[in-house]
C-alpha positions as CSV (number, residue, x, y, z in Angstrom):
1,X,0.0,0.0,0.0
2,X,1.5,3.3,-0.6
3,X,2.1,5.8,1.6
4,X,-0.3,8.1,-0.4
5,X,-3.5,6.3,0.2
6,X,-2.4,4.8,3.7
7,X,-3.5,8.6,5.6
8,X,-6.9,7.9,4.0
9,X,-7.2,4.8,6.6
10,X,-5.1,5.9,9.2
11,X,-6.8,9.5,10.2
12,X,-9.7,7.9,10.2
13,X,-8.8,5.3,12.3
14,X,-7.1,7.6,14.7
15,X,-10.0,9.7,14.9
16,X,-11.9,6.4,16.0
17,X,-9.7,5.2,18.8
18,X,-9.4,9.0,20.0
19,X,-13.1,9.2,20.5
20,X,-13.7,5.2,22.0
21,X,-11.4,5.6,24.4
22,X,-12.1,9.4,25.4
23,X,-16.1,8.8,25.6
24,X,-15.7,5.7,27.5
25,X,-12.6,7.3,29.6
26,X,-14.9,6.1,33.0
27,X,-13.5,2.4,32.0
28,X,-9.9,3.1,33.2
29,X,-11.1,4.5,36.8
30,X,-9.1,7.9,35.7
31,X,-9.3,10.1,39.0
32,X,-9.1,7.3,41.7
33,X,-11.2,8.5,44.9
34,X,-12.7,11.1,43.1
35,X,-16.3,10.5,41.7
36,X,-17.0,12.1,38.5
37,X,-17.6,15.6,37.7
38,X,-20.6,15.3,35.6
39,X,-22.8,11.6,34.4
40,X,-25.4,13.3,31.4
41,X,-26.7,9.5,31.6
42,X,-26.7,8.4,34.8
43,X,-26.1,5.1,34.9
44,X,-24.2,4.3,31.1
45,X,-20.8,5.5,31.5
46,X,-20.5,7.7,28.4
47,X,-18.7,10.7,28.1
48,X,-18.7,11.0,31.5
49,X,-17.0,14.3,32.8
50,X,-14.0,13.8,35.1
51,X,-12.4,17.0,37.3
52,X,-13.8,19.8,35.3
53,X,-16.5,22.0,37.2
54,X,-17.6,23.9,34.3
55,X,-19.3,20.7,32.6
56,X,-22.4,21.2,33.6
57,X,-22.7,24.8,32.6
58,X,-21.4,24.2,29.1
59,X,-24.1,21.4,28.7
60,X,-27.2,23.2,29.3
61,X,-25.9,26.9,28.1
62,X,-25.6,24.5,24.8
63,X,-29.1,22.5,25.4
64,X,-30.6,25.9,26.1
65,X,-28.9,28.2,24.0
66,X,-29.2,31.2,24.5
67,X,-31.7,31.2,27.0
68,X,-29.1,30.0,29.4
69,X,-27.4,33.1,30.1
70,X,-29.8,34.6,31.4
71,X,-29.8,32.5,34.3
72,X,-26.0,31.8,34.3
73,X,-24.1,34.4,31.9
74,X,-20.6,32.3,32.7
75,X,-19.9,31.3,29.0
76,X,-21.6,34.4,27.5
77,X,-18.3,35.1,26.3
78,X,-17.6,32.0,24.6
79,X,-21.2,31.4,22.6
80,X,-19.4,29.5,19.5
81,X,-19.6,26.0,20.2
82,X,-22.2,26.0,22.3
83,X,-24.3,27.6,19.6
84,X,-23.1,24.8,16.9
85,X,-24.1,22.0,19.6
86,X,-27.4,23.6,20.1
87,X,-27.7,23.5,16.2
88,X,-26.7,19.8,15.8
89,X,-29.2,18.8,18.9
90,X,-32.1,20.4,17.0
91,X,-31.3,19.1,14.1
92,X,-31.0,15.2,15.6
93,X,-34.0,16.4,18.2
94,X,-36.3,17.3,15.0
95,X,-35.2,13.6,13.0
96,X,-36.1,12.2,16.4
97,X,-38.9,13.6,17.8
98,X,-41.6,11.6,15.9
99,X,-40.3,8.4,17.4
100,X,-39.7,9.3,21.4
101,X,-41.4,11.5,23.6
102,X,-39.6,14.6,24.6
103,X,-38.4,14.6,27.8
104,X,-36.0,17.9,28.9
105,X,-33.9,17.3,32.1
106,X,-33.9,19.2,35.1
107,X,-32.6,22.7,35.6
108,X,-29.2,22.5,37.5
109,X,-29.3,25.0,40.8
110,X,-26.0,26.9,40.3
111,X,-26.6,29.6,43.2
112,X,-27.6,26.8,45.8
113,X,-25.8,24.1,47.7
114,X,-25.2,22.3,44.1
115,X,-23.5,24.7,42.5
116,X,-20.9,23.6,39.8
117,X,-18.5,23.8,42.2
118,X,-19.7,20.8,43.4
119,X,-20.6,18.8,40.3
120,X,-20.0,15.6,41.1
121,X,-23.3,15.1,42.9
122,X,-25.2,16.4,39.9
123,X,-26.8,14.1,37.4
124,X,-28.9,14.4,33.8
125,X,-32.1,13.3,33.2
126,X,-32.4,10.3,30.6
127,X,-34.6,12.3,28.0
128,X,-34.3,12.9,24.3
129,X,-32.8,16.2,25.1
130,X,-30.0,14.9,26.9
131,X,-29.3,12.6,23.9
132,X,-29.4,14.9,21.1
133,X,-26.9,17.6,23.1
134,X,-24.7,14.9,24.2
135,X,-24.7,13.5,20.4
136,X,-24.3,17.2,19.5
137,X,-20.9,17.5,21.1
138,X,-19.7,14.1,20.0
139,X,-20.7,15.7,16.6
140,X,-18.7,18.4,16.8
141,X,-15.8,17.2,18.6
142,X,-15.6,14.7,15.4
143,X,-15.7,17.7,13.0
144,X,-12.8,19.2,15.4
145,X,-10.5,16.3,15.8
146,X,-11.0,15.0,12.1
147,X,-10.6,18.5,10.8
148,X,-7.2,18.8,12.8
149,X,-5.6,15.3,12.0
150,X,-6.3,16.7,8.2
151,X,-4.5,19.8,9.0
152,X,-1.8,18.6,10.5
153,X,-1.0,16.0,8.3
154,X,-0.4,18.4,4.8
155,X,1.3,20.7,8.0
156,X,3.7,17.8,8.3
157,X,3.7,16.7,5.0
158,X,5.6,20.1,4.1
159,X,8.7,18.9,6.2
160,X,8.7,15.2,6.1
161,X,7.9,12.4,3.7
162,X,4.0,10.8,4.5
163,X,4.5,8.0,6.2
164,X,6.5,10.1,8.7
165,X,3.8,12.7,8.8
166,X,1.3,10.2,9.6
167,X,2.9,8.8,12.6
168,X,3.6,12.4,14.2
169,X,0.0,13.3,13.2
170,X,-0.8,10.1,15.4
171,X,1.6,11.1,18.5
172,X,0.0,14.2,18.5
173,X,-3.4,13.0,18.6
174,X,-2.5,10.2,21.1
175,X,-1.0,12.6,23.8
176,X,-3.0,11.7,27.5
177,X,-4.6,15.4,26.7
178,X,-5.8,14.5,24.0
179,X,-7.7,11.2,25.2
180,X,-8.8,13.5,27.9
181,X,-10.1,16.4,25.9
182,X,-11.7,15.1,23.2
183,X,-15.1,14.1,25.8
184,X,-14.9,17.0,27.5
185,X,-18.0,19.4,27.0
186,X,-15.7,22.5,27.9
187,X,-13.5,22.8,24.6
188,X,-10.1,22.9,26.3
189,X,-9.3,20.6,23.1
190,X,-9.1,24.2,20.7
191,X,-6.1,25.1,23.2
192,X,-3.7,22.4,20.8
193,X,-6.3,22.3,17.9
194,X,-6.6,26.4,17.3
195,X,-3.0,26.8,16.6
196,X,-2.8,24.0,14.0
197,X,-5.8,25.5,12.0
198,X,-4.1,28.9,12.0
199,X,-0.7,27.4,10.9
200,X,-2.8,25.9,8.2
201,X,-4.5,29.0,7.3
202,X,-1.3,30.7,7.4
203,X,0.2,28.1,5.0
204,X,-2.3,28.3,2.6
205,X,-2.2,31.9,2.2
206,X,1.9,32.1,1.7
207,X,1.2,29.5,-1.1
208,X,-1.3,31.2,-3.1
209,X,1.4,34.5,-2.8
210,X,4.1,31.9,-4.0
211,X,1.7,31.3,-6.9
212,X,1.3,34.8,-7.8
213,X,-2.7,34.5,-7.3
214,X,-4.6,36.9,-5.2
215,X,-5.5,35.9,-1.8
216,X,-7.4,38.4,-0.3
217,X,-10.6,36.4,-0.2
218,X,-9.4,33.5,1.2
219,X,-7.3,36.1,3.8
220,X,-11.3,37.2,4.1
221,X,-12.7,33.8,4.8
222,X,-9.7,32.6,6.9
223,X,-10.5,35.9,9.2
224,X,-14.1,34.8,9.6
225,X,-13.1,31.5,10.8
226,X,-10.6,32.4,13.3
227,X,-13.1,34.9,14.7
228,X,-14.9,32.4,15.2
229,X,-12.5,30.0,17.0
230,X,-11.8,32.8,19.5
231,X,-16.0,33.2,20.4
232,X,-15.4,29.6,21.0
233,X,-11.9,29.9,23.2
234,X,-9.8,32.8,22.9
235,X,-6.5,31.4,22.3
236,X,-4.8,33.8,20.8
237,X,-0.8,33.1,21.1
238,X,-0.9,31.0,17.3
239,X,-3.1,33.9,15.4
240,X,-1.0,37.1,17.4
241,X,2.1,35.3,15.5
242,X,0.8,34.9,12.3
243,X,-0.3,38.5,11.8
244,X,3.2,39.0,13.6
245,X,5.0,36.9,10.7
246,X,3.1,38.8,7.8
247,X,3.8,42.0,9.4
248,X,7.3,41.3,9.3
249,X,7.4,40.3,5.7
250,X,5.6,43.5,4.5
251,X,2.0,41.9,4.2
252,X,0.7,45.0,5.6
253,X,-2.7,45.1,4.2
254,X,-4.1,41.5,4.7
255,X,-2.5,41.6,8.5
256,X,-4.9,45.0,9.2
257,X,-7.5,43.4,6.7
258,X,-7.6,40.2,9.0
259,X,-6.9,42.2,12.2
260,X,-10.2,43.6,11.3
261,X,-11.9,41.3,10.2
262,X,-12.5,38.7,12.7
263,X,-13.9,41.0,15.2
264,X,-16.6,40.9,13.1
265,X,-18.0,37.1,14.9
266,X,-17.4,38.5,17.9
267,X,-19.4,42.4,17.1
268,X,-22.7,40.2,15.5
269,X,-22.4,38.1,18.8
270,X,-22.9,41.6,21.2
271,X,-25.3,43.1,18.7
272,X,-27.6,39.9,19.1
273,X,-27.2,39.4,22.9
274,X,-28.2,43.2,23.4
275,X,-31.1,43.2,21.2
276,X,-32.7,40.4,23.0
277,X,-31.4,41.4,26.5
278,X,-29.0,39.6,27.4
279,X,-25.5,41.6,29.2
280,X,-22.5,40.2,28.5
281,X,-20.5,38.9,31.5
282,X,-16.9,37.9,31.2
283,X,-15.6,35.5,33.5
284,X,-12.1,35.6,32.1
285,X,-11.9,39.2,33.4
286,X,-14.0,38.8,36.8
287,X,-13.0,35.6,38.1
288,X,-9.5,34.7,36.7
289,X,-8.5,38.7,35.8
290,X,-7.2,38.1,32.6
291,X,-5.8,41.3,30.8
292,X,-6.0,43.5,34.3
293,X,-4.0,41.3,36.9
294,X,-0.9,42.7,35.6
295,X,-1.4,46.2,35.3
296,X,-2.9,46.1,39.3
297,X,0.1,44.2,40.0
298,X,2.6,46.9,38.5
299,X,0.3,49.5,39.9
300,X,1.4,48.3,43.4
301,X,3.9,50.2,45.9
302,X,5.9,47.5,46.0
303,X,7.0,47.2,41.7
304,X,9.8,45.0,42.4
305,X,8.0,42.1,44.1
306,X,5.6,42.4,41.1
307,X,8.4,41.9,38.9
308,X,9.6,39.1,40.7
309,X,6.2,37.4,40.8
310,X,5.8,37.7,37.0
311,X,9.1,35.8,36.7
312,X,8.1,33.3,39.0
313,X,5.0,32.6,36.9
314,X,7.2,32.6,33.4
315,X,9.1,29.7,35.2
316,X,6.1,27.9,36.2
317,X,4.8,28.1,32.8
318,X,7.9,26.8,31.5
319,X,7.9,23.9,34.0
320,X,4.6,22.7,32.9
321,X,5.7,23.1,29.1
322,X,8.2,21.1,29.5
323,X,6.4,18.4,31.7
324,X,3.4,18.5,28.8
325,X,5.9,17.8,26.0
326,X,8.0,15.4,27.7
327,X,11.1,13.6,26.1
328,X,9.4,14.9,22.7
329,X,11.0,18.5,23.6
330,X,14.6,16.8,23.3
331,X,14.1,15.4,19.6
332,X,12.2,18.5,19.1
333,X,15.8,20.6,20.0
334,X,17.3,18.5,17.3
335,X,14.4,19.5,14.1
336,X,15.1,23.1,15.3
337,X,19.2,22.6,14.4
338,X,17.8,20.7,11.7
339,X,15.6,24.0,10.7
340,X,18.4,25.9,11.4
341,X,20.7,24.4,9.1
342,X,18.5,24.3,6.3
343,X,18.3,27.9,7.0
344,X,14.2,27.6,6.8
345,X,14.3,31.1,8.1
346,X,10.7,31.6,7.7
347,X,9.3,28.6,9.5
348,X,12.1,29.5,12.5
349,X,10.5,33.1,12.4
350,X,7.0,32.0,13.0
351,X,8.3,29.5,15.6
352,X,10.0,31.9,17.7
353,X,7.1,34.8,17.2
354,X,4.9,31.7,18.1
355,X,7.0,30.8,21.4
356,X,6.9,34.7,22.4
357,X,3.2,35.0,22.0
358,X,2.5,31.6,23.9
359,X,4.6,33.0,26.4
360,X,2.7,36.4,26.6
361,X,-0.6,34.7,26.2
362,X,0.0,32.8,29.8
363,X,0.9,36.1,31.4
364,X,-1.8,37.7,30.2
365,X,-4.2,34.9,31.0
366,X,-2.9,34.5,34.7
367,X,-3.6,30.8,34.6
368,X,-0.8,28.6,34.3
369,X,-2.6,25.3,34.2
370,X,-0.5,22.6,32.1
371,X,-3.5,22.6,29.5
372,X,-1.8,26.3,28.5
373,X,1.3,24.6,27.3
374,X,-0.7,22.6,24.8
375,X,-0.4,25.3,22.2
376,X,2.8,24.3,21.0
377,X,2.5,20.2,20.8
378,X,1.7,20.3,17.3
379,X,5.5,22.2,16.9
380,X,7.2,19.5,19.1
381,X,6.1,16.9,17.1
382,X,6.5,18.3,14.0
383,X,10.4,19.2,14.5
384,X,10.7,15.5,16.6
385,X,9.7,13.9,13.5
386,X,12.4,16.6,11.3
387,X,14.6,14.5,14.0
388,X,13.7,11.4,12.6
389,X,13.6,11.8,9.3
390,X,17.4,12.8,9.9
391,X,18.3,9.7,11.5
392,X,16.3,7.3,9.4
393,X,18.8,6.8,6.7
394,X,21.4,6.4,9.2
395,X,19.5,2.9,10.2
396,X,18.7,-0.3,8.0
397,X,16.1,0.4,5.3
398,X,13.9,-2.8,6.6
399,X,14.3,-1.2,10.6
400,X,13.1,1.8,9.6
401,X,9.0,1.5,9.3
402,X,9.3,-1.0,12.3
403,X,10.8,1.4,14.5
404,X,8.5,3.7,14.1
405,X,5.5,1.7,14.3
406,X,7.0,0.7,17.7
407,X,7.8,4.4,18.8
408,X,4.0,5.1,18.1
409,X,2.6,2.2,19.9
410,X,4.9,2.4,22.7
411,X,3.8,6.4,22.9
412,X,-0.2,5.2,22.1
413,X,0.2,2.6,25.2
414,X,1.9,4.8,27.2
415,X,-1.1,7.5,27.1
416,X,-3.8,5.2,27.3
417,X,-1.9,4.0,30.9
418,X,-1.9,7.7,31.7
419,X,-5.2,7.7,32.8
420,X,-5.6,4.1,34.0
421,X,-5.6,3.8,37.7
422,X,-5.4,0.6,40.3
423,X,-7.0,-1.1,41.8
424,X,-9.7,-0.9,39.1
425,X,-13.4,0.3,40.3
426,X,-16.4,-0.2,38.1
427,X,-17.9,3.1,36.5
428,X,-21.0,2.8,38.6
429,X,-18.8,2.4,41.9
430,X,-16.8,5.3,41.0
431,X,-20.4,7.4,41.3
432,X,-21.4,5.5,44.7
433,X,-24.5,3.7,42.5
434,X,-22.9,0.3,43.0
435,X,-21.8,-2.1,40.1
């Protein structure tokens, strides 16, 4: 079979092991002691949530978009997917309908002594409504992953031969994160997914200028899209360097053009929400202070211990970087000489602009969870499998596929035993119903 075809079974076979072992996640007992977060059907262990407290608001802000905000305006600011679920759920709801009875769940008490702070001892009603948003966000988190294993593959494709592309496209897919993320109805997935659109977007453009063909439309529809995927999660360390790499090579007017441009999502969003009364509420801002901690901080009597502070979080950023990339960072080291001494001076100049922003998006954000290290997997991999590519004609010809093969199942295994914990309890136990 040649490598040309074999990405046209693989992704999708990726994308199917990804969402099995994600959905059914509640199998390998993955926060011993801790019952989990969120059980949309009670007793069938099925995309189950698992230490995330906002689960429960993002699945009835999308079951009862947008009349959700007005009783909890906590993802006001981040209406995208939630409206996209809401549109898949009606649309299964509406194919549906004629043969069950509707049944909508109850309304979660988020001011009382069940708030989402304490999610774990909330559970879903069993009816049709329930089913159709939960089969919304498996929909969409299909569109998302598939979408991205595309991406990344004719990303990688660009620097290494296909075979080789395909097995980094799997690592990167395969990381514990990843398995994790996928189920979750909070999409903390876009934080490694974004940035691997927008390098696509940005790759497409450069080649229609390479062509000589205008590409100010698909600049246009690009803009749209990543205006978008910030009303969704506002990750913007991948896009900031983009516009920072066309800036820098005098693409002046399509970096204002896009600049521009995808505020427009985000202006029809509060134009809607204040013709039907609904305030806008940022939680970013409120509860985690993001774009406002620093200035307060630097505001302060006492500048130098603000300083200091800010260095302290740059290092604890960097510790979890390097603990979310693992030994892939090392091989990674090795595709950057390798860029270097190909002198592919425009791929190092988005890297580094990309490593500055990712940098300057943690600070900003004043959250330095690992999950804010994710940004740049999809760079680590790439440049570990530059590495390779280097060292495979160093080995035997017939060692070479082999290796790999064992590299990626030994990484696959490895991820999957992330999240497995001993001694094993039954899904059921795990949420005190017995089993």
């Amino acid at each position: 079979m040649k490598p040309f075809s074999l990405h046209r079974i693989v992704l999708p076979l990726l994308l199917l092991l990804v969402a099995v072992i994600s959905t059914n996640l509640a199998w390998l007992n993955p926060t011993p002691g801790e019952p989990p977060s969120m059980r949309p059907l009670p007793r069938i262990p099925f995309m189950w949530q698992y230490d995330n407290s906002d689960a429960p608001n993002n699945f009835q802000a999308a079951a009862r978009f947008p009349e959700y905000f007005r009783q909890s305006p906590a993802r006001v600011e981040r209406p995208a997917t939630l409206l996209v679920v809401n549109l898949i759920a009606e649309t299964y709801h509406t194919l549906a309908s004629p043969f069950y009875a509707f049944s909508p769940f109850p309304t979660i008490n988020l001011k009382g002594e069940k708030s989402y702070a304490y999610a774990h001892v909330l559970t879903m009603g069993e009816g049709l409504q329930v089913v159709t948003t939960l089969l919304g966000y498996l929909t969409l988190k299909l569109l998302l992953f598939g979408m991205g294993m595309v991406a990344a593959f004719q990303l990688f494709s660009r620097y290494v031969e296909r075979t080789t592309a395909l097995a980094g496209v799997w690592i990167l897919f395969f990381h514990p994160f990843s398995l994790y993320s996928f189920s979750l109805f909070p999409v903390m997935d876009l934080e490694f997914i974004t940035p691997i659109y927008i390098a696509w977007f940005l790759m497409r453009i450069t080649d229609l200028e390479q062509l000589g063909r205008p590409a100010t439309k698909t600049v246009l529809g690009y803009s749209v899209l990543v205006g978008i995927l910030m009303l969704a999660k506002p990750n913007y360390a991948a896009y900031v360097a983009a516009l920072g790499f066309g800036f820098f090579h005098g693409r002046f007017r399509w970096v204002f053009l896009s600049a521009g441009v995808h505020l427009l999502p985000l202006l029809l969003w509060l134009g809607y929400i204040d013709l039907i009364d609904i305030p806008y509420f940022s939680k970013a801002v409120t509860t985690h202070g993001q774009g406002v901690w620093m200035v307060q901080l630097l505001n302060n009597p006492d500048t130098a211990k603000g300083l200091l502070l800010i260095w302290a979080n740059i290092k604890y950023f960097m510790g979890h970087m390097a603990q979310f990339h693992s030994l892939w960072q090392f091989a990674a080291m090795a595709g950057l000489l390798i860029l270097l001494h190909k002198k592919q001076n425009r791929t190092i100049y988005f890297l580094l602009l990309f490593h500055i922003t990712l940098v300057l998006q943690a600070l900003f954000a004043n959250r330095y969870f690992p999950y804010m290290s994710a940004d740049f997997w999809f760079v680590t991999v790439g440049l570990a499998m530059l590495a390779w590519q280097w060292v495979t004609p160093k080995l035997p010809n017939q060692m070479v596929k082999p290796t790999l093969a064992m590299i990626t199942l030994a990484w696959s295994v490895h991820s999957i035993m992330s999240w497995y914990h001993t001694p094993w309890v039954h899904p059921l136990q795990q949420a005190g119903l017995g089993g």
